[in-house]
C-alpha positions in Angstrom: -6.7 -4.2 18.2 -10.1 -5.7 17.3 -8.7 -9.6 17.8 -9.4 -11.8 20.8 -7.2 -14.6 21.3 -9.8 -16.6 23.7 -12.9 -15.8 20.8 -12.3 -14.2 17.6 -14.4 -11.1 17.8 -18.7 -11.3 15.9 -18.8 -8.0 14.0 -22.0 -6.6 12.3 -21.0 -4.6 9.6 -23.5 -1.3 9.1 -23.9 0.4 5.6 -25.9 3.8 4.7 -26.4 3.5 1.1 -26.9 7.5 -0.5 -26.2 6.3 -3.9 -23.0 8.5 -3.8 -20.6 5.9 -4.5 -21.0 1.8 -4.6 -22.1 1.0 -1.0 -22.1 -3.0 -2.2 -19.1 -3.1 -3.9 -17.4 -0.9 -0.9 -19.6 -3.3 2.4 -17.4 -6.5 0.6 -14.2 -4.7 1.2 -15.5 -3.9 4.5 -16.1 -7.8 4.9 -12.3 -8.6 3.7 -11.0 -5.1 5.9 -12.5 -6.7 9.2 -11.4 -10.2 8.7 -7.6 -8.6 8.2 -8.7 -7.3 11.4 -8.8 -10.1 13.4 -13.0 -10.3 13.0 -15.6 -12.2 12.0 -18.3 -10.8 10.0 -21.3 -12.6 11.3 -24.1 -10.1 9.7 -24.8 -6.8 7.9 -27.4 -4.6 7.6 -27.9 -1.4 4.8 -30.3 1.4 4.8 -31.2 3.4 1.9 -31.7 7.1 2.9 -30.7 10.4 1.1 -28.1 11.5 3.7 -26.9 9.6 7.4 -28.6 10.5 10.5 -27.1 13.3 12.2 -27.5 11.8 15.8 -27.5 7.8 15.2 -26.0 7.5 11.3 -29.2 5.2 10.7 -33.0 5.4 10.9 -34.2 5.2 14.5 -36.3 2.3 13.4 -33.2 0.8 11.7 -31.0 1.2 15.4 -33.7 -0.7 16.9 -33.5 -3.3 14.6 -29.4 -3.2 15.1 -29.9 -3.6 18.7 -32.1 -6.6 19.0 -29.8 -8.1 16.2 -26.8 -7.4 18.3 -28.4 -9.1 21.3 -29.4 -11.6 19.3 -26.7 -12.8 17.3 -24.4 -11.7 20.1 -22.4 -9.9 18.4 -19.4 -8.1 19.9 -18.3 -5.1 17.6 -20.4 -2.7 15.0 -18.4 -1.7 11.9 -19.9 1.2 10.4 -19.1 1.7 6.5 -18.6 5.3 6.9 -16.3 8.2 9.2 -18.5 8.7 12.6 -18.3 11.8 14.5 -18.2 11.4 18.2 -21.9 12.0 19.1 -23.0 9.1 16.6 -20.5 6.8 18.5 -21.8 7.6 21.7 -25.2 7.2 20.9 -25.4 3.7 18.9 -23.4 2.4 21.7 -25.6 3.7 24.4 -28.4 1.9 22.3 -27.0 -1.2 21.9 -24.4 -1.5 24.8 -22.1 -2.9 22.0 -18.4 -1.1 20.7 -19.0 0.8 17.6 -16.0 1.4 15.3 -15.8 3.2 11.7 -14.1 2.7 8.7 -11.4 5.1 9.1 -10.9 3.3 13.1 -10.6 0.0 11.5 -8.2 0.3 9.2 -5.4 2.4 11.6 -6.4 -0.5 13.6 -5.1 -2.9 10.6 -2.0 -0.3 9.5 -1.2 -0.9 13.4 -1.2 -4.3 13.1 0.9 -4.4 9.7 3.6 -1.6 10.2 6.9 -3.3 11.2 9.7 -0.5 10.1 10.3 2.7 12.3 8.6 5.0 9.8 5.7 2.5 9.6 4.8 2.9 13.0 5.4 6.5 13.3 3.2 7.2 10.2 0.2 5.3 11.9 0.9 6.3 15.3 0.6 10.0 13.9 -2.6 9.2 12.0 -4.3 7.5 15.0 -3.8 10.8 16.9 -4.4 13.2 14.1 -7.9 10.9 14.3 -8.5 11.0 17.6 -7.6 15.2 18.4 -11.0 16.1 17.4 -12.8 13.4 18.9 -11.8 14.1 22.6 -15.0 15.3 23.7 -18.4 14.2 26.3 -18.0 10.7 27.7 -18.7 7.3 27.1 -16.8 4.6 25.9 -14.6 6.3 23.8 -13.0 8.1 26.0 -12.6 5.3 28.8 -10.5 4.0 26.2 -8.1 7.2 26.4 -7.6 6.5 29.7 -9.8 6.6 32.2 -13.5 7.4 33.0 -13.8 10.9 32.4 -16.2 13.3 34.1 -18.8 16.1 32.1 -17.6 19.0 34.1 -15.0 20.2 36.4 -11.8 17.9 36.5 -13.1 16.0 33.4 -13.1 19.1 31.1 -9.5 19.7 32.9 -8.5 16.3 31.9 -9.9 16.5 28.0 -7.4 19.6 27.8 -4.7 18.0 29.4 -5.0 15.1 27.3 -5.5 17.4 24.1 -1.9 18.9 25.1 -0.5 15.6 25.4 -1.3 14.7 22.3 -0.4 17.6 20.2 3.3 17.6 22.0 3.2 14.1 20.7 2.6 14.5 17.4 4.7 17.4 16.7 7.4 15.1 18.5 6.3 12.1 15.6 7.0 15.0 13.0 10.1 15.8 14.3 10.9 12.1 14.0 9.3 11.6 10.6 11.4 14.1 9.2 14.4 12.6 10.4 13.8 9.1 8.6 12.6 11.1 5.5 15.5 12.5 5.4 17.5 9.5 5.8 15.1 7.9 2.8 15.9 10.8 0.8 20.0 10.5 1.5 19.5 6.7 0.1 17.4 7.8 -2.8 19.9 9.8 -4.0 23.2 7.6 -3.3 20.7 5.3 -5.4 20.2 7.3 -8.4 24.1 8.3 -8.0 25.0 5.0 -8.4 22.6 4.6 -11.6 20.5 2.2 -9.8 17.2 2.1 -11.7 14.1 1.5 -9.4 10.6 -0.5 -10.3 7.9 0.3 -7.8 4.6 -1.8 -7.4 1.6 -0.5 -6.5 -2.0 -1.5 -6.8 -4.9 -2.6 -4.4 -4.8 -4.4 -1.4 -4.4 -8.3 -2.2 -3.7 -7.4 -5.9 -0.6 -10.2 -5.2 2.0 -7.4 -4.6 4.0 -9.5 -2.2 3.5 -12.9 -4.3 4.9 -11.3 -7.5 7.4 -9.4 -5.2 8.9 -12.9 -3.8 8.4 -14.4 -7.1 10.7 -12.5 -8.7 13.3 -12.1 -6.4 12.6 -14.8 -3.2 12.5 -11.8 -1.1 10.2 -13.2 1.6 8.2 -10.5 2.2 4.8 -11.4 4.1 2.5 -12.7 1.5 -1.0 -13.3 3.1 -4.9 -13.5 1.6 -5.5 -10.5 3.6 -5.6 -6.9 3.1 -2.8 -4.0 4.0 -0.5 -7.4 4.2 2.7 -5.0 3.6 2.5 -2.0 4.9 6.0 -0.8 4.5 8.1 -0.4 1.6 10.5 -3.4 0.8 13.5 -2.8 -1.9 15.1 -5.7 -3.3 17.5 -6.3 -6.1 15.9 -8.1 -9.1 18.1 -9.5 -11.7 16.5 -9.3 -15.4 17.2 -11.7 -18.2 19.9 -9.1 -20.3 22.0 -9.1 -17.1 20.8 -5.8 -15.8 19.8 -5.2 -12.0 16.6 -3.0 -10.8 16.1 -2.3 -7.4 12.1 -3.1 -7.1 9.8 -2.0 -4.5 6.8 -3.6 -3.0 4.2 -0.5 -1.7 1.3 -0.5 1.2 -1.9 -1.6 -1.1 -4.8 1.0 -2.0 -8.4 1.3 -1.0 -11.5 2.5 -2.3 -12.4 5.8 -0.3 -9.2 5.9 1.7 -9.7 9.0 4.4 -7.7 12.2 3.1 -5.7 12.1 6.2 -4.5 8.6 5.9 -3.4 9.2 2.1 -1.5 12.2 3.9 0.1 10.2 6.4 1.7 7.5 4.3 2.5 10.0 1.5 5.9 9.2 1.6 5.8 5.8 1.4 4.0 6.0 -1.5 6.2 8.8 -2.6 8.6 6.0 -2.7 6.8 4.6 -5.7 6.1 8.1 -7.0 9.9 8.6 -7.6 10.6 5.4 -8.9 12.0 4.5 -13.0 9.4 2.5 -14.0 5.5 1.6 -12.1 4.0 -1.9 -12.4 0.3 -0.9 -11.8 -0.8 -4.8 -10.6 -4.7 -5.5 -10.5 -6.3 -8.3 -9.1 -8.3 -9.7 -12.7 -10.2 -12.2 -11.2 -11.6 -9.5 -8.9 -15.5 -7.9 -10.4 -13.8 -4.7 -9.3 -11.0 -4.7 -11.6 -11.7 -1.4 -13.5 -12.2 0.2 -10.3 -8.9 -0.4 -9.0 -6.9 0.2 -12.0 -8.5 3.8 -12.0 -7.9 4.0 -8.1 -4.5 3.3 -9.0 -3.8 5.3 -12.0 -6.0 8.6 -9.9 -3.4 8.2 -6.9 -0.4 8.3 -9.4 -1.4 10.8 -11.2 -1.9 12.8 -8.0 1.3 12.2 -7.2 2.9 13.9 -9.7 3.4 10.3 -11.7 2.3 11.8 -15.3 5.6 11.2 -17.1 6.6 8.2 -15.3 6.4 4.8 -17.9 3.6 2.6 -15.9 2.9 -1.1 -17.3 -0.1 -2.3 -16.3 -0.2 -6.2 -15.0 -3.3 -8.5 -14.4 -2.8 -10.7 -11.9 -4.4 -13.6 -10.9 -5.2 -14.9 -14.6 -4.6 -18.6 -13.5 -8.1 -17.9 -11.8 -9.8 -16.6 -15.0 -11.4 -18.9 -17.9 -9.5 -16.8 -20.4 -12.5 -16.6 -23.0 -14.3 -14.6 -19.5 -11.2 -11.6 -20.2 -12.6 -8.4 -21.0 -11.6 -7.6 -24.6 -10.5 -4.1 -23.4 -8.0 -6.0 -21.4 -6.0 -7.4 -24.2 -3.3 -4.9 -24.1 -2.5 -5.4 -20.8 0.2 -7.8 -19.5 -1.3 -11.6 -18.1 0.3 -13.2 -15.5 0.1 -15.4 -12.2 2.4 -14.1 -9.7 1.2 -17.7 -8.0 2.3 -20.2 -10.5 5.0 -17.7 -12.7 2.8 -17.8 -15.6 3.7 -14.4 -17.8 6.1 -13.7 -15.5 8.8 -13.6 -18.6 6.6 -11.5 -20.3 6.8 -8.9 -17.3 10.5 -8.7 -17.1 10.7 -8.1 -20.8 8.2 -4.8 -20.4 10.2 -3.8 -17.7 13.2 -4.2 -20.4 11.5 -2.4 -22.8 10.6 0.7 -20.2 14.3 0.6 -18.9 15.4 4.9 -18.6 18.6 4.1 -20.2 18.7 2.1 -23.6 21.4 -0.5 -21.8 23.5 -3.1 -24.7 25.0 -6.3 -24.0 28.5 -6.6 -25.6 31.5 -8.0 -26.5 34.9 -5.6 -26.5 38.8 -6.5 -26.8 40.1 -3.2 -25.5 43.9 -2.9 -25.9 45.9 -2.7 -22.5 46.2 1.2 -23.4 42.9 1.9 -23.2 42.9 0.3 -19.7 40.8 3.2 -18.0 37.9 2.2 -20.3 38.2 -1.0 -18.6 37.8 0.1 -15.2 34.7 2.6 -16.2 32.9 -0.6 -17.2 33.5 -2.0 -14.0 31.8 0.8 -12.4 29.1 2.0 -14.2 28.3 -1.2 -16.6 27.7 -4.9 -15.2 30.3 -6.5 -16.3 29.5 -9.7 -16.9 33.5 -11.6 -17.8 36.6 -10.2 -18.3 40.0 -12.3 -19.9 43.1 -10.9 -20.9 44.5 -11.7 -24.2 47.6 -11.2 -26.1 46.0 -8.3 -27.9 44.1 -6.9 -25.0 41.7 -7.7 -22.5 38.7 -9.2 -23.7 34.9 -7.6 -21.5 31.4 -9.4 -21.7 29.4 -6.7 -19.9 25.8 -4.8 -20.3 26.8 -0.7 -20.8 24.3 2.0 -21.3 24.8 4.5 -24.7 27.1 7.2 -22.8 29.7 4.1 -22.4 28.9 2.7 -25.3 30.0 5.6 -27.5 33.0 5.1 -25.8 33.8 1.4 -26.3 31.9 0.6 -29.6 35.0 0.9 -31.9 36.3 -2.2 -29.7 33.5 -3.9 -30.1 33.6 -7.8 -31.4 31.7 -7.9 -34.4 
C-alpha cells in the first residue's frame, strides 16, 4: 500500500510522451489513480522522445533533473505512466534513492485496497503474482520487498528460484480456488435465469457514478466515493421498476484507459458478470472532457466480450454539472441524468422497460375456480400484484410475460 497514516505519501508522477496515445489526457488519470492510492501528487514531469529509454525510461538529462526534483521537493514515491521492466526500476531508484512504481503496480495496489469479496481478492492476489513472476531478478529494492535482501550469486540465485517455485505453486493454488467460486457464480447464474430473473449490468469508467446511480435506484449502500476503482466487486441487488416488474441489477469494477492485458484477464469474470447480463447501462461521466473516450472504451470491452447482441442504453451522467446548451449535439440521443440529485432517473427505468427480453403486461383477470392451476402459474412465474376471490372466480392484478398471457387473456377484464 502506497498510504502512510503518519504523512500521506509526495508522489512525482513521470510521463514519456511518444505520441502513441494521449499522454495528457492519460498523466490526469494518473493524478486521480494515485490519489485513490492514498498519494499526493505534488509534481510531474513529461519528456517527448520517439521511444522510452531502454535503461532509465527517460533521457539521462531528464533523470537528473528527476533527482534533484525528488530531493528537492522531497518527494517520497515516483509514479511512472507507463509498465517498467525491472532493470529501469532498479536504475531510477539507484539515481534518485527514491521508490519507483508503474502504472500497472499502482493500480493492483488500488484493486488491493478495493477488493472486499473472496473472488476479489483472489483475482488481485493472482494478478499481483502473475506481475511479479517475471520480475524476480538482480537486487535492489524490489526485491527487499519480496522478502529479504537478496544476494547476486550463490544463495541469492538459490533464493530467486525458490521464491519463483513458491509463487507458481501459489498461483496454480488461486486457480484452483478461482474455479471453485466461478463455478459457484455460474450455479447462481443459472438458478437466476431458471427462475426468469432478468439482470441489468452497469458498466462504464471509473467514477462514471456507478455506485451513486446503483444506491439511487435501489438504496443498496454500496461504497460510493470520488475516487477511482471505488467498487471493485460485483454487487446484485433487486430493483423494482415502475410496471411492477423486478430486475436483478449489477454494479461492475469501473474501466481504464490502457488497462494492462493481464489485468483485463484477471477480472474477466467479473466483468463476464455484465457480459451475460439482459440488458447493459453503458454510464459515462458527461461532464468529463474525455467523454467519447470512455464511451468507446466501454463499448470496445463489450464488444470483446462477446456483448454484440446484447440491448446496451447508453446514460450521461453527471448532467446536473453541465450548462445544457455546452451538450454535444451528437449526444442528444443518449439518455440525461444525475445519479446525484435523481434527475432522468424516470427516464432510465422506462429504457430499461422498453429493453426488457420478455414483452411483460400488466393485467386484470377473473379466472373461474376451475381454472385454479392458472392461478397458481401466475404466482410463480408472474408478479402478482392482488388476488380476491369472488363469487364468480378469483379475481388476479399481476404483471405476466406473452407465454402466460396466451394463457390467461380470454379472462381478462376488459
Amino acid at each position: 500500500m502506497i498510504s502512510n497514516e503518519e504523512k500521506t505519501a509526495q508522489a512525482l508522477l513521470v510521463s514519456v510522451d511518444t505520441g502513441d496515445f494521449d499522454a495528457e489526457a492519460s498523466l490526469e488519470e494518473l493524478h486521480e489513480l494515485v490519489k485513490s492510492a492514498g498519494a499526493e501528487p505534488a509534481a510531474e514531469v513529461v519528456q517527448k522522445l520517439q521511444r522510452p529509454e531502454t535503461s532509465t525510461y527517460v533521457g539521462s538529462g531528464k533523470l537528473e533533473e528527476i533527482k534533484q526534483l525528488c530531493a528537492a521537493s522531497e518527494i517520497d514515491l515516483i509514479v511512472v505512466d507507463s509498465e517498467l521492466s525491472p532493470t529501469q526500476i532498479r536504475n531510477i531508484e539507484n539515481e534518485t534513492d527514491v521508490r519507483v512504481i508503474d502504472r500497472t503496480t499502482l493500480i493492483l495496489d488500488i484493486f488491493a485496497l478495493r477488493a472486499k469479496s473472496k473472488e476479489g481478492k483472489l483475482q488481485v492476489e493472482l494478478a499481483q503474482l502473475k506481475y511479479t513472476l517475471p520480475r524476480l531478478t538482480g537486487k535492489g529494492i524490489e526485491m527487499s520487498r519480496l522478502g529479504g535482501g537478496i544476494g547476486t550469486r550463490g544463495p541469492g540465485e538459490t533464493k530467486i528460484e525458490t521464491d519463483r517455485r513458491h509463487i507458481r505453486r501459489r498461483m496454480e493454488t488461486l486457480k484452483e480456488e478461482l474455479k471453485e467460486v466461478e463455478k459457484h457464480r455460474s450455479m447462481l447464474r443459472r438458478r437466476r435465469e431458471k427462475d426468469g430473473i432478468i439482470t441489468c449490468a452497469i458498466v462504464g469508467y471509473t467514477n462514471a457514478g456507478k455506485s451513486t446511480l446503483m444506491n439511487t435506484l435501489t438504496d443498496a449502500g454500496v461504497l460510493a466515493q470520488d475516487k477511482l476503482f471505488a467498487t471493485l466487486d460485483p454487487t446484485s441487488r433487486a430493483l423494482k421498476l415502475p410496471s411492477g416488474i423486478s430486475v436483478m441489477l449489477i454494479d461492475t469494477v469501473g474501466l481504464v484507459r490502457r488497462l494492462p492485458h493481464h489485468l483485463v484477464e484477471a477480472f474477466r469474470s467479473t466483468l463476464e458478470e455484465a457480459a451475460q447480463s439482459d440488458i447493459i447501462i453503458n454510464l459515462c461521466d458527461a461532464s468529463s472532457e474525455e467523454a467519447r473516450v470512455h464511451l468507446t472504451v466501454t463499448a470496445d470491452l463489450l464488444e470483446s466480450l462477446g456483448c454484440g447482441d446484447t440491448p446496451v442504453i447508453t446514460v450521461l451522467n453527471k448532467c446536473d454539472l453541465l450548462d445544457g446548451s455546452v451538450m454535444a449535439q451528437d449526444f442528444e440521443s443518449y439518455i440525461k441524468i444525475s445519479a446525484k440529485t435523481g434527475e432522468g432517473v424516470d427516464r432510465l427505468l422506462q429504457a430499461i422497460e422498453e429493453n426488457l427480453p420478455v414483452r411483460m403486461r400488466r393485467v386484470a383477470l377473473l379466472v373461474p375456480f376451475s381454472q385454479g392451476g392458472l392461478v397458481s402459474e401466475i404466482r410463480e412465474t408472474g408478479t402478482l400484484i392482488s388476488e380476491e376471490y369472488l363469487a364468480e372466480g378469483t379475481r388476479v392484478e399481476a404483471i405476466i410475460d406473452e407465454k402466460l398471457y396466451s394463457k390467461a387473456e380470454k379472462y381478462e377484464i376488459k
